[in-house]
BAFI-3210 file (N, C-alpha, C; in Angstrom, 3 decimals, decimal comma, padded with zeros to 6 digits):
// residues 159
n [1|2|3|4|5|6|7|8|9|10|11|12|13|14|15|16|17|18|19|20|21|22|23|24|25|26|27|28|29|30|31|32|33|34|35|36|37|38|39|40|41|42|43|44|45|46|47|48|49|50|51|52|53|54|55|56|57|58|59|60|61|62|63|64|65|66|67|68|69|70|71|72|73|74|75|76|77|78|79|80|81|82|83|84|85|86|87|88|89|90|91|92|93|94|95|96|97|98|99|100|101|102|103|104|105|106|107|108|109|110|111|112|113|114|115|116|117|118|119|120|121|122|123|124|125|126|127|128|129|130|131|132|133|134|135|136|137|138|139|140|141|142|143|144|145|146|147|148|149|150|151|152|153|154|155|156|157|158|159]
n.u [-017,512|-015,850|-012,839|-012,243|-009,984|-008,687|-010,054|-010,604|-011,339|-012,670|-011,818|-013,958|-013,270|-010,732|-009,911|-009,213|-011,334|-013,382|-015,443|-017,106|-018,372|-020,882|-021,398|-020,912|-019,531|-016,334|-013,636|-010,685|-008,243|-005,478|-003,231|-001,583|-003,361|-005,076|-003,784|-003,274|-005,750|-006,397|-004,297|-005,521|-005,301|-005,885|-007,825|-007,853|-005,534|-003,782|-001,330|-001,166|-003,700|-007,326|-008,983|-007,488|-006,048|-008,709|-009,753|-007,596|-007,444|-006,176|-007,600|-010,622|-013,371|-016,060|-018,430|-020,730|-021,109|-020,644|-023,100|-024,448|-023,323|-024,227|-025,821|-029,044|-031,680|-034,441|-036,355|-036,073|-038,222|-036,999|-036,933|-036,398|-035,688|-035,085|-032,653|-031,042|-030,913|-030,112|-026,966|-026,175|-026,390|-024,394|-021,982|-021,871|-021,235|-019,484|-017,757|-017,792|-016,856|-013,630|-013,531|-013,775|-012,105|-009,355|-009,226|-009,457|-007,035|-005,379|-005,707|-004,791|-001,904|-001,090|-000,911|001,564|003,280|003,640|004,644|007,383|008,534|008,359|010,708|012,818|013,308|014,376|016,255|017,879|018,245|019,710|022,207|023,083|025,933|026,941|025,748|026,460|028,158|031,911|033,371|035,013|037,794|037,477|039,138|039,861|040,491|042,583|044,317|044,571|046,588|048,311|049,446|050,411|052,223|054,336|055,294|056,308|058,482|060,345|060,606|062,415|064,347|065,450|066,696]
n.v [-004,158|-000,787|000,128|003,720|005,856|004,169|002,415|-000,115|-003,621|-004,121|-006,644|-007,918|-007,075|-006,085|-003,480|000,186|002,145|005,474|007,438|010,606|013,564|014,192|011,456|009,505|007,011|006,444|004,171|002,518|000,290|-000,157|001,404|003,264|004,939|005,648|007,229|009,591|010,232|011,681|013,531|015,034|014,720|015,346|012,947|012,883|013,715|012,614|010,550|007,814|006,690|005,320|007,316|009,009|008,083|007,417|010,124|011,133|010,131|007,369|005,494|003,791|004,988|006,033|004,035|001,865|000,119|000,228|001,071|-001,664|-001,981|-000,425|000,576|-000,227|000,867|-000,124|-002,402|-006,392|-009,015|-011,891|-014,884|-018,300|-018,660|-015,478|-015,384|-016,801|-015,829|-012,921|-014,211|-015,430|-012,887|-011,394|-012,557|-012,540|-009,821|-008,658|-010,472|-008,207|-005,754|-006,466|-006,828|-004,400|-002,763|-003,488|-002,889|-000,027|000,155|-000,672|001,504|003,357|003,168|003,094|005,933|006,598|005,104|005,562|008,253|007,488|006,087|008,413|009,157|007,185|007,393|010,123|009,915|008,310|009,874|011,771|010,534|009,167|008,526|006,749|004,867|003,941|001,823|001,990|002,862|-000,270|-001,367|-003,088|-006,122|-007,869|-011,345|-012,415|-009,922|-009,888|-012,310|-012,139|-009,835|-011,146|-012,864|-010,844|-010,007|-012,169|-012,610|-010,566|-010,815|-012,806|-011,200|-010,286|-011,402]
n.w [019,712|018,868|018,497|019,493|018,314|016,331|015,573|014,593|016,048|019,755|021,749|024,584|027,878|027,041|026,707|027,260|028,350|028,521|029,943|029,391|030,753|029,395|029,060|026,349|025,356|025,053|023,668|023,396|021,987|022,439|024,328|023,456|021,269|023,582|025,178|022,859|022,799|025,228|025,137|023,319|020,519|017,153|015,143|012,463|011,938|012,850|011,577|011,730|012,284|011,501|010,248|008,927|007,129|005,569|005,305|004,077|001,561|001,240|001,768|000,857|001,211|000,487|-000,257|-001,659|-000,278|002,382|003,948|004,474|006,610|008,781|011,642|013,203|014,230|013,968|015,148|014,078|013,297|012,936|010,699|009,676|006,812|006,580|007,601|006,521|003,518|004,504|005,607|003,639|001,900|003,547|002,853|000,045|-000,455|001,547|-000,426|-002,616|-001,561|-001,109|-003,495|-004,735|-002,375|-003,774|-006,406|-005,881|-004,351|-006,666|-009,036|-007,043|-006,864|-009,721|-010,247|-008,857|-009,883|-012,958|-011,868|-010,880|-012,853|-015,000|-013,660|-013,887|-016,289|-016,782|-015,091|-016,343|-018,830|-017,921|-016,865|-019,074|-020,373|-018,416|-019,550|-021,675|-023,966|-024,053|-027,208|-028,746|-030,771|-033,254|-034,376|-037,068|-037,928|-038,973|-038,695|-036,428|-035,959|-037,436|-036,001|-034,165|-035,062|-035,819|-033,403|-032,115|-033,823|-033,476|-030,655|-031,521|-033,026|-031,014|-029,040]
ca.u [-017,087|-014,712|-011,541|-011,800|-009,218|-007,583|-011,235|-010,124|-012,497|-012,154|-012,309|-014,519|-012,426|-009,121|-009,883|-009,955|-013,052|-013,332|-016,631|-016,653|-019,825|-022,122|-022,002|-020,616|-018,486|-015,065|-012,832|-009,701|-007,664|-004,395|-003,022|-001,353|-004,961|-005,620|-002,769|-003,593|-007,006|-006,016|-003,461|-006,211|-004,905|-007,039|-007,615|-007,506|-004,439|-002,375|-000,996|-001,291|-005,820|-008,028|-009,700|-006,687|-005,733|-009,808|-009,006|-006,338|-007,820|-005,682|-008,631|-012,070|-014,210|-017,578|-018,845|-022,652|-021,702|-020,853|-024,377|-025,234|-022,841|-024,505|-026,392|-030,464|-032,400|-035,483|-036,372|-036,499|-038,547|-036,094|-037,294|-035,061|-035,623|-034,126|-031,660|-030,464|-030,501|-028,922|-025,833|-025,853|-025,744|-023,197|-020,814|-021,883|-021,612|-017,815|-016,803|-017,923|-016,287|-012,416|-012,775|-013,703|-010,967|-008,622|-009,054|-009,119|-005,233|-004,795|-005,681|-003,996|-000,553|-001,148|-000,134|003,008|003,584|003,888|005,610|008,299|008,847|008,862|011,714|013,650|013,565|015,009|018,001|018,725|018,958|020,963|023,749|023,616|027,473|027,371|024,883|026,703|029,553|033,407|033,874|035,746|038,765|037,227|040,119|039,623|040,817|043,673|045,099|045,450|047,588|049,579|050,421|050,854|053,468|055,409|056,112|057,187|059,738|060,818|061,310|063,298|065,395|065,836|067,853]
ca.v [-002,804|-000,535|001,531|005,074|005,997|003,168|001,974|-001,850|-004,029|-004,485|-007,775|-007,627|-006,852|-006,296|-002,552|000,943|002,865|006,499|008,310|012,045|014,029|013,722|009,909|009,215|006,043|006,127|002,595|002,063|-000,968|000,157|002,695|004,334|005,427|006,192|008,748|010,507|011,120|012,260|014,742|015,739|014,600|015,003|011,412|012,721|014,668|011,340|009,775|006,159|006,346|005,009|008,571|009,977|006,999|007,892|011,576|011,034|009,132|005,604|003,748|003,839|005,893|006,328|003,238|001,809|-001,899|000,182|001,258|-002,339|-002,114|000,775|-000,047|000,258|000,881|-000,856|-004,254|-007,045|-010,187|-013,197|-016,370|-018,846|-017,770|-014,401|-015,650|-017,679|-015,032|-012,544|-015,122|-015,279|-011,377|-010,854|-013,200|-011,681|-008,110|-009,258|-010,619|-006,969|-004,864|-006,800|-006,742|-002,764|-002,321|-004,041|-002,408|000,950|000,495|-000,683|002,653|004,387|002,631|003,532|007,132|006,131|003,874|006,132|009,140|006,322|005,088|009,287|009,589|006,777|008,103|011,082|009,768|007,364|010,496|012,617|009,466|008,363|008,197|005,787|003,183|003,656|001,277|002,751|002,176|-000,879|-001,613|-004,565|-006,650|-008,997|-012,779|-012,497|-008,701|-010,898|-013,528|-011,084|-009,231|-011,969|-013,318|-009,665|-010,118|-013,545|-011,973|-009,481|-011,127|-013,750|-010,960|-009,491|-012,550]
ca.w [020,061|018,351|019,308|018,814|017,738|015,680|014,147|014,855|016,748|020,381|022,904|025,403|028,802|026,678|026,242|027,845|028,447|029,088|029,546|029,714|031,689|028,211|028,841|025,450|025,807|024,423|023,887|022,754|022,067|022,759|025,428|022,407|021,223|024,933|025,039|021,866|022,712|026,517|024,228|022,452|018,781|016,199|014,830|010,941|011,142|013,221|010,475|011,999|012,501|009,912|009,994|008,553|005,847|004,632|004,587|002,783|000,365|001,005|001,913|000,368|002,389|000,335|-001,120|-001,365|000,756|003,711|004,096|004,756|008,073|009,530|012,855|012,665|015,919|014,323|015,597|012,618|013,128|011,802|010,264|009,064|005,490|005,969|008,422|005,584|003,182|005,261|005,853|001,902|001,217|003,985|001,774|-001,383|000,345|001,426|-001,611|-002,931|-001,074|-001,242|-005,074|-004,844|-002,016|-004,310|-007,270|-005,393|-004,543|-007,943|-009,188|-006,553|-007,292|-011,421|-010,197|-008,345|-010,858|-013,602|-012,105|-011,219|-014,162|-015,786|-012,770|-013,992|-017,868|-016,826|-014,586|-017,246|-019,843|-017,295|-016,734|-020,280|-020,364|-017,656|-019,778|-023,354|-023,944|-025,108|-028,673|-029,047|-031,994|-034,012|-035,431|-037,756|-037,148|-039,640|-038,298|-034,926|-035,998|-038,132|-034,778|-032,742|-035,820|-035,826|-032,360|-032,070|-034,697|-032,614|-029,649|-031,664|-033,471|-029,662|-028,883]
c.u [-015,953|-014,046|-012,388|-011,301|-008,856|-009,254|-011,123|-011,416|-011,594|-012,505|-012,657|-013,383|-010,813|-008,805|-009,582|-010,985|-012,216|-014,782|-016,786|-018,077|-020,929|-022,734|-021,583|-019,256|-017,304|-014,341|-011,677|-008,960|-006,322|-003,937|-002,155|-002,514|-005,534|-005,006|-002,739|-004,642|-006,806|-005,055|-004,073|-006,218|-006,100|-006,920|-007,342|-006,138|-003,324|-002,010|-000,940|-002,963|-006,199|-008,707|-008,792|-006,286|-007,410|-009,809|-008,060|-006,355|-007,033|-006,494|-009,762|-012,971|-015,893|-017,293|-020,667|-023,076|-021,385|-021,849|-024,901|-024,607|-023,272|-025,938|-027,874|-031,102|-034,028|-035,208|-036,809|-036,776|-037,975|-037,010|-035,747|-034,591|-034,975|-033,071|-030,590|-030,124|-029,574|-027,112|-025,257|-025,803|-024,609|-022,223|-020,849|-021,373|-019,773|-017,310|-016,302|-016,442|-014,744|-012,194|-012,884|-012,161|-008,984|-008,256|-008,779|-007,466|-005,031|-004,663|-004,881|-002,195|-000,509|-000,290|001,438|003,542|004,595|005,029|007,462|009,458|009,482|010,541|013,179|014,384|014,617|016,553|018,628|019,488|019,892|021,982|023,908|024,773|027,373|027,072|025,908|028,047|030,464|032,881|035,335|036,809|038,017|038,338|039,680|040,734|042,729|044,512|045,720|046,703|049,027|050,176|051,094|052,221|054,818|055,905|056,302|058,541|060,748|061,357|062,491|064,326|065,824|066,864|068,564]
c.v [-002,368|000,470|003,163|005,586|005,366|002,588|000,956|-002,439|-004,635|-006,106|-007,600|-008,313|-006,662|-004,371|-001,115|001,983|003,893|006,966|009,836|012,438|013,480|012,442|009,566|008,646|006,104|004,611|002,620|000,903|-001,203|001,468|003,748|005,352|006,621|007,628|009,772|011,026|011,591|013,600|015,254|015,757|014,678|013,618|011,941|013,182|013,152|010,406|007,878|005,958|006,009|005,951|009,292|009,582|007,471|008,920|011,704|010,585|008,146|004,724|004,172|004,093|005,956|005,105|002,802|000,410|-001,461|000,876|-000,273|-002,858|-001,012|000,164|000,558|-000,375|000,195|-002,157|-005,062|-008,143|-011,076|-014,192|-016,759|-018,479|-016,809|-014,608|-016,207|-016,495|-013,803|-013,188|-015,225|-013,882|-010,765|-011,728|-012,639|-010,065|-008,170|-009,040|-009,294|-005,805|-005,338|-006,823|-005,066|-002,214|-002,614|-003,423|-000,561|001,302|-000,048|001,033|003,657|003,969|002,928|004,665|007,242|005,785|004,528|007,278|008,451|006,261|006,964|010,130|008,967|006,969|009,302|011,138|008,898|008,535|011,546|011,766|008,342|007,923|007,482|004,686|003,210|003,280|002,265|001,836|001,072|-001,258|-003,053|-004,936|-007,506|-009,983|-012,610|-011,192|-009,074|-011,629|-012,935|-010,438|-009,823|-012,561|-012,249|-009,725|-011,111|-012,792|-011,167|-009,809|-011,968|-013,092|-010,475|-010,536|-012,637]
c.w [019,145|018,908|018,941|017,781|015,806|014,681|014,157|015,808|018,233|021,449|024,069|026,921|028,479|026,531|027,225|027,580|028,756|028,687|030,547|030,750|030,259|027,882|027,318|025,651|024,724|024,754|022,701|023,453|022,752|023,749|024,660|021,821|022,557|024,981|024,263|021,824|024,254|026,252|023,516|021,129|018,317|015,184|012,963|010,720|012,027|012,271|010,856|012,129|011,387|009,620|008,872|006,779|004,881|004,104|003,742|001,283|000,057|001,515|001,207|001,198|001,761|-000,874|-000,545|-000,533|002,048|004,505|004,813|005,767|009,041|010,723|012,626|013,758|015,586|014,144|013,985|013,580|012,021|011,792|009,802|007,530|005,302|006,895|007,034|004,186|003,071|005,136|004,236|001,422|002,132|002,937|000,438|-000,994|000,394|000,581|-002,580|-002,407|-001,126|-002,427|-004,780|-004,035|-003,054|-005,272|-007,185|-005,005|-005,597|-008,734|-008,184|-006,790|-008,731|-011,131|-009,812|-009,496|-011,937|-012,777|-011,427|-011,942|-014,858|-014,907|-012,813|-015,327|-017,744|-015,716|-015,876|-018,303|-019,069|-017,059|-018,124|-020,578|-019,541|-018,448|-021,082|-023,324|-024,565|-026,223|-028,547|-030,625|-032,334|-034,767|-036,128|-037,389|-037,853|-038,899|-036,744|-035,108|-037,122|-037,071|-033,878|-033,581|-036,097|-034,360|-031,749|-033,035|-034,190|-031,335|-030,337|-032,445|-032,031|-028,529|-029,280]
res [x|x|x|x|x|x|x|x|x|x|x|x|x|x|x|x|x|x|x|x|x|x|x|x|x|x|x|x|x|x|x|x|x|x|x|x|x|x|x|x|x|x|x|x|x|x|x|x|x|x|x|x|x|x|x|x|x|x|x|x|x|x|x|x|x|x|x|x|x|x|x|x|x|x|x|x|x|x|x|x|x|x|x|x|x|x|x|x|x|x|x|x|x|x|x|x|x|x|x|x|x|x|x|x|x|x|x|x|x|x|x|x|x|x|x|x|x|x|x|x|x|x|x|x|x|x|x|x|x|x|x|x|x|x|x|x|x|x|x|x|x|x|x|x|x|x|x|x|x|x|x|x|x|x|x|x|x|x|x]
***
């Protein structure tokens, strides 16, 4: 079973039900869920639903492996053969879909990424005086020991 709301999967007797006159069973996981659809929220515009994260485009909403989770009212005669197969394209099917989700927030982090990075270019050139050292006096080794020998002198004519 799944929530409503929230799109999560639920445990059987952990959930609540609601069914309206049309007979169309509602279930959510959480009584947070419960409350938002008793308030009438719309699940794309609540910024916490997985309706909203798809709308939004932070999750991957149209791909071609979640076709092969979609529920199908005709009956299949199993053998072990396609039992076994089956069990081998859900794992291939898987593996699919966590490299696609994967690479899907890779690309969506590129954009971040960059305007970032063109946000930190442009504080750096507005507080340039903070990054650029003072000009320091370079002495040379000898102009030291010449100053440090004029005032040994000085203190010792100051005696």
């Amino acid at each position: 079973n799944i929530s409503y709301l929230v799109t999560s999967t639920v445990s059987t007797g952990h959930s609540i039900g609601f069914v309206p006159n049309d007979c169309k069973v509602f279930q959510f996981c959480r009584a947070k869920g419960h409350k938002a659809f008793k308030r009438k929220r719309n699940p794309r515009k609540v910024r916490w639903t997985k309706a909203f994260r798809k709308a939004a485009g932070k999750e991957l909403a149209v791909d071609s492996t979640f076709d092969f989770e979609k529920k199908r009212d005709v009956p299949v005669r199993y053998s072990n053969e396609s039992i076994k197969k089956t069990v081998t394209a859900m794992k291939r099917i898987s593996e699919i879909q966590e490299k696609r989700q994967k690479q899907f927030i890779r690309n969506r982090l590129k954009a971040s990424k960059k305007i970032e990075e063109e946000a930190d270019l442009k504080e750096v050139q507005t507080n340039i005086n903070l990054i650029k050292p003072k000009p320091v006096l370079k002495k040379s080794i000898g102009q030291k020991i010449s100053q440090v020998m004029k005032d040994v002198e000085q203190m010792e004519t100051d005696i």
